[in-house]
BAMARPA-879649 format. One record per residue: residue in three letters; y, z, x of N, C-alpha, C in turn. Coordinates in pm, whole numbers, plus 50000, padded with zeros to 5 digits. Atoms other than C-alpha are relative to their C-alpha. Example, Ala and Ser with C-alpha at 12.3 -4.5 7.8 and 13.67 -1.06 7.14 Angstrom:
ALA498815000050089495505078051230501205000050090;SER498814999449918498945071451367501095007349923;
end
This chain:
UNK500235012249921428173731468914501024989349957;UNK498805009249990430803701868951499444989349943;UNK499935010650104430393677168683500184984750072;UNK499775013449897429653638368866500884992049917;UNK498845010050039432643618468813500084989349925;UNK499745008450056432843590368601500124987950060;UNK499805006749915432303560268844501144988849950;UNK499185011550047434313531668625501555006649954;UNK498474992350081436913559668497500075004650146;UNK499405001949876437653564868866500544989050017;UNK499885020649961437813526368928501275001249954;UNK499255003550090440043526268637501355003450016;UNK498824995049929442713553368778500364995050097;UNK499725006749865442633540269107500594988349978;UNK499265009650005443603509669025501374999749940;UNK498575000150120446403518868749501135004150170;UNK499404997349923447603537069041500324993250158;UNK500665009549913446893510769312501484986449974;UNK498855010750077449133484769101500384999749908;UNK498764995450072451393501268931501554989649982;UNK498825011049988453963472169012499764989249892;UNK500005003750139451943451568794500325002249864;UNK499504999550149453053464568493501114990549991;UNK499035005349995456203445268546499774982949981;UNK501015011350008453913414168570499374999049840;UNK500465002850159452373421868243500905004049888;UNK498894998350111455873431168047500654992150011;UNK499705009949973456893400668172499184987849898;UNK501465010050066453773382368030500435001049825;UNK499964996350130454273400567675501324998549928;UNK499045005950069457713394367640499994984949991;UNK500185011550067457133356567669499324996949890;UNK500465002050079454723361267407500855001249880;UNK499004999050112457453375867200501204992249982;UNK498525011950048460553351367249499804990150007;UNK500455012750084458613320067159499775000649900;UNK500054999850156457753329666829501284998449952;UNK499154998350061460913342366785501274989150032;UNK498855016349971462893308166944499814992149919;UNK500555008450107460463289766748500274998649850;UNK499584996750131461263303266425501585001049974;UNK498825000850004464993304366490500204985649963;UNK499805015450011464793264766537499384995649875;UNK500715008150115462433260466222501275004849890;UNK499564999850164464713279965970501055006150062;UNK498464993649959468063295266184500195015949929;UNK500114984850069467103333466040501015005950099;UNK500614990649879468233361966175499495004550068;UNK501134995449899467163379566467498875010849942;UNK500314993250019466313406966249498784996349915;UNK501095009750079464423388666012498934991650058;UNK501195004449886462453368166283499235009550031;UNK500844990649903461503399466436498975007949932;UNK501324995150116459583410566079499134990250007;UNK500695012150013457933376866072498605001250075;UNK501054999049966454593371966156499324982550049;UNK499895013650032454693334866152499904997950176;UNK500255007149844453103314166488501324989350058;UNK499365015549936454893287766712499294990449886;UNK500205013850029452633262766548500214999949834;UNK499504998950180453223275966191501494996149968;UNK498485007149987457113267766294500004989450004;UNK499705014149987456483233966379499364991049853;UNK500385008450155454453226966057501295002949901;UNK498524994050066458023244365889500224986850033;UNK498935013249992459593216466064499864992950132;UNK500245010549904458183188566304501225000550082;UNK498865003749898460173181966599499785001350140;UNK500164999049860460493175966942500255013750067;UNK499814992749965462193206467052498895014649977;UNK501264984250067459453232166870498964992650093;UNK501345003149928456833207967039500025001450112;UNK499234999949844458453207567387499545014350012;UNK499714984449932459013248467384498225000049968;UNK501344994349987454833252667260499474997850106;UNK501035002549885453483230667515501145009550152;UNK499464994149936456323248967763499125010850021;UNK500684987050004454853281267669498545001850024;UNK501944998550006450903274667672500234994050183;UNK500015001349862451623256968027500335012550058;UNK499514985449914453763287368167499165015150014;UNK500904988749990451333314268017499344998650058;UNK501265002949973448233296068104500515007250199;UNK499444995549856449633300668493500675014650036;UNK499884987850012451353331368484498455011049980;UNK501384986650062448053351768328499184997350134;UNK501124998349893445923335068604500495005450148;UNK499664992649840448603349968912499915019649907;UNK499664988350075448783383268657498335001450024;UNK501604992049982444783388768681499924997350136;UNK499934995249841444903382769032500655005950026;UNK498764991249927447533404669111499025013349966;UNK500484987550066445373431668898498645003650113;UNK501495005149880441983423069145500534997550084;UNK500115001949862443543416369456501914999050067;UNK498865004449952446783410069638500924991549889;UNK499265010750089450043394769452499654986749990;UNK500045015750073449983359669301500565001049895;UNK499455001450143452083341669095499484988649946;UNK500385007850043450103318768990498404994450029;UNK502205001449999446103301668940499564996750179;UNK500785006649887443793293869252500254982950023;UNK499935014349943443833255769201499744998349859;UNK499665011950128444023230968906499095001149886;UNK501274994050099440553238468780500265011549910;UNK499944989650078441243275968697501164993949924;UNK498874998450106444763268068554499464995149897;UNK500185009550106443343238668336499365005949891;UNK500304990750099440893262268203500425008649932;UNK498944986650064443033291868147500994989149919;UNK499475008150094445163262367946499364999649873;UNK500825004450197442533253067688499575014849957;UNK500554990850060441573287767659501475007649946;UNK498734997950083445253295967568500304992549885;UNK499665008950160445623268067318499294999749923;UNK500594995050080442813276567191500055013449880;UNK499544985350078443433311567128501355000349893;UNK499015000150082446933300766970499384991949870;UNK500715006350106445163275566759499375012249927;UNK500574985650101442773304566604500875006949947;UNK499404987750036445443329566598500734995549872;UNK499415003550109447133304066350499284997849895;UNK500424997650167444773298266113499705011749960;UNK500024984150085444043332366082501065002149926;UNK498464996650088447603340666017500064992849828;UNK499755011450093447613309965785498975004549854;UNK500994991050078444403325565603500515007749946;UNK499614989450097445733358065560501284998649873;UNK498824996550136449203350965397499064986049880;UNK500595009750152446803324965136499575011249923;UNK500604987950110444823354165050501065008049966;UNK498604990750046447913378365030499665014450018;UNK500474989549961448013413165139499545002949902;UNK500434990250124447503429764809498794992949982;UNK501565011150041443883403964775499305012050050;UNK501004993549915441073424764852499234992150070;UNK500975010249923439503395064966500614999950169;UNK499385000049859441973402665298498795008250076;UNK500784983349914439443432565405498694985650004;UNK501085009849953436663399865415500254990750123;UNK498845006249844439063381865710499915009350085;UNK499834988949909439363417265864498735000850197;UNK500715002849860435623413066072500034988850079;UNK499925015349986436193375266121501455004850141;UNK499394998549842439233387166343499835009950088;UNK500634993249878437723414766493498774991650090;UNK500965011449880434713387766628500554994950034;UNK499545010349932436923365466755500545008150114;UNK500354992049895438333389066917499385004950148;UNK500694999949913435873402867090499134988850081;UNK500565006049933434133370267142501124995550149;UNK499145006049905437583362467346500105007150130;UNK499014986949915438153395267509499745002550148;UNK500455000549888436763388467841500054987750041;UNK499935017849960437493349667861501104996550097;UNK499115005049919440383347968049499785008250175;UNK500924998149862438793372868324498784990550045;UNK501085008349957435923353368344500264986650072;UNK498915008949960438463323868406500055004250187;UNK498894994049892440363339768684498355006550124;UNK500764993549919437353363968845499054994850064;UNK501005006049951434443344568818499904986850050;UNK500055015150004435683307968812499394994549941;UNK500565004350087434073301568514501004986549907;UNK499285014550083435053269568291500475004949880;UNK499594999150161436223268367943498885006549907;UNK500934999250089433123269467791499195016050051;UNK500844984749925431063298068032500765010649974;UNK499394991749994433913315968001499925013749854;UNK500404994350140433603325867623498325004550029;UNK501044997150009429773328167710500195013550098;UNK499804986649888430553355667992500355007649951;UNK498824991750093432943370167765498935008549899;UNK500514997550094430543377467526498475007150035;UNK501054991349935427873390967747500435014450018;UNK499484986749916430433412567899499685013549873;UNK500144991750118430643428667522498785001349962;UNK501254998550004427273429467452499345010050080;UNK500364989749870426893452467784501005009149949;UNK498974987150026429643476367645500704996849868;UNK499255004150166430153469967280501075013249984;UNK499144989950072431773508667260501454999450091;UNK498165004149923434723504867576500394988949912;UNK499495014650059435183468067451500755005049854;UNK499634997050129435573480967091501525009449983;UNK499174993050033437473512467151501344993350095;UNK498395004549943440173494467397500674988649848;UNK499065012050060440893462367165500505006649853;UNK499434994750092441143483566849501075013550046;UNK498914990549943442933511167010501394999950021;UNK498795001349905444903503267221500484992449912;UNK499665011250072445573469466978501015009449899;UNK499254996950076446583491166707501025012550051;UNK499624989349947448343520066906501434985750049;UNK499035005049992450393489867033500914991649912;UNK500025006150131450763471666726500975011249944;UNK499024990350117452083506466513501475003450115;UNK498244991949944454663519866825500524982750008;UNK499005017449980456083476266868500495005849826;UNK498965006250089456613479966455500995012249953;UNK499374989450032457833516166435501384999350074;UNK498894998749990460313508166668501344988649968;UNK498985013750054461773474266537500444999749867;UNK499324993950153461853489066192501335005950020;UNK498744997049985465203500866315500704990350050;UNK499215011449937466053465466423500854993649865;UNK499435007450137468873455266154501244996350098;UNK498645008149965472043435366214499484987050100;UNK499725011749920473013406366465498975004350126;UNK500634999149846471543400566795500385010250081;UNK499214991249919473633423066994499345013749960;UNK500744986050027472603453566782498295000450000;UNK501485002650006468803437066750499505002450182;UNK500285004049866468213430267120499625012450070;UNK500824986149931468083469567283499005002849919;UNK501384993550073465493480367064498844986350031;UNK501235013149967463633442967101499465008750166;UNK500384998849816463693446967497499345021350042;UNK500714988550012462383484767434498975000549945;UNK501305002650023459543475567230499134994550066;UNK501535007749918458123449867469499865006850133;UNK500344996049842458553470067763499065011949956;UNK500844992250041456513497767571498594996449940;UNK501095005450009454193474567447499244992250128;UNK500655003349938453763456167731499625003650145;UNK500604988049930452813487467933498735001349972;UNK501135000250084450353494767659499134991450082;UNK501065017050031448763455867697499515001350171;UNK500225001249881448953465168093498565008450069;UNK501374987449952446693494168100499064992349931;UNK500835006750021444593478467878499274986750086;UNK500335011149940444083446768089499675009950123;UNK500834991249876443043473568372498815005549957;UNK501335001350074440383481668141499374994250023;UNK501045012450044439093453068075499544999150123;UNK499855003349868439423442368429498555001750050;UNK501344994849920437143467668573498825000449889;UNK501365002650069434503466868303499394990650003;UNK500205011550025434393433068341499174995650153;UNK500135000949872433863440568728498585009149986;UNK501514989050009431193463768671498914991649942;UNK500905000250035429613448468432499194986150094;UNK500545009749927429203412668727499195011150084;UNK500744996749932427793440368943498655011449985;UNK500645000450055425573451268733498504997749939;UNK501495014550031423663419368665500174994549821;UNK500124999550117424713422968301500784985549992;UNK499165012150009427063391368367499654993250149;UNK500945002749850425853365568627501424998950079;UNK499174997749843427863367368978501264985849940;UNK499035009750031431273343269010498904985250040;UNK500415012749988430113308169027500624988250065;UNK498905007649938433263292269196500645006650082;UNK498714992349918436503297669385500635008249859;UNK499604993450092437283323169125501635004950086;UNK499074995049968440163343069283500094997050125;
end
């Protein structure tokens, strides 16, 4: 007898295959994530490229390096441009192209929930190099950024899908996981570290000037931000399932 299909792991193909163009949308997305750090950190201390590209160090950890207009200019640049970008990039994933949010509301939100997320991501960072890798006290930080995490990992759909605010959004977010703690889990660690080890396996061969740094850069993020693409088709539809459901309440606005 014929084994019943997998209703969300259908969803899930269909769509990869559906909008397949998006990927280009979300390696787009992931390389801005990567050449602000690495602008940022050029302007705080003039490294190499090669040396930037080991670094682990935030935008805002650059500007505490070294105040200035130009580091402050390119962050808020970058948290504006993402914030907009991500909200035409999850619509494009759910529905017809867009390059950009519904109206002023979603962007604004998808804003604070970006500067938010950079805010966190820095004190973490800032945390870990206090404690120091070799600390064992690092492995006590370890669940602290897996909850955040997950409390996030559905906030910027919730944004975009449901038309949720700043605040609902993290609360949606956190339902959504609660309704599927094991997908939720196995994509963000997975996939996270699956994209995480092939980005540093292949930049470990990034030595010299720019010129020789640069093909291997622009090969990591297009491999990572393939990775980050499927994943965000994940999320997507789980996130879609789980509104129809009941496990997450219905959109509440002009979501998309």
């Amino acid at each position: 007898m014929e084994q019943p299909r997998n209703p969300l792991l259908s969803r899930i193909i269909a769509v990869l295959r559906a909008k397949q163009f998006v990927v280009f949308f979300g390696i787009g997305l992931y390389t801005l994530d990567v050449v602000v750090p690495l602008v940022t950190g050029w302007l705080a201390a003039h490294q190499p490229l090669a040396d930037l590209v080991d670094a682990t160090d935030t935008p805002l950890s650059h500007f505490g390096q070294r105040p200035g207009v130009p580091i402050a200019v390119l962050i808020v640049a970058y948290l504006a441009t993402s914030a907009w970008l991500r909200c035409g990039y999850i619509r494009s994933i759910v529905g017809r192209f867009h390059a950009g949010p519904t109206d002023g509301r979603q962007f604004g939100s998808m804003l604070l929930l970006q500067t938010a997320l950079l805010c966190v991501g820095a004190a973490l960072n800032v945390a870990a190099e206090r404690i120091g890798p070799d600390s064992s006290a690092i492995f006590a930080l370890l669940p602290v950024i897996v909850l955040v995490g997950l409390v996030a990992l559905y906030a910027d759909y919730a944004i975009v899908i449901s038309g949720a605010g700043f605040v609902a959004a993290w609360r949606d977010s956190w339902l959504t996981v609660r309704a599927n703690l094991m997908p939720s889990l196995l994509v963000m660690l997975f996939l996270g570290t699956l994209t995480g080890a092939v980005t540093s396996g292949i930049l470990e061969s990034a030595q010299g000037s720019w010129d020789a740094v640069m093909p291997t850069l622009i090969l990591a993020v297009v491999i990572a931000g393939s990775l980050t693409f499927i994943g965000d088709v994940i999320l997507v539809m789980v996130y879609v399932t789980s509104i129809e459901r009941g496990a997450v309440r219905p959109p509440r606005g002009p979501g998309l």
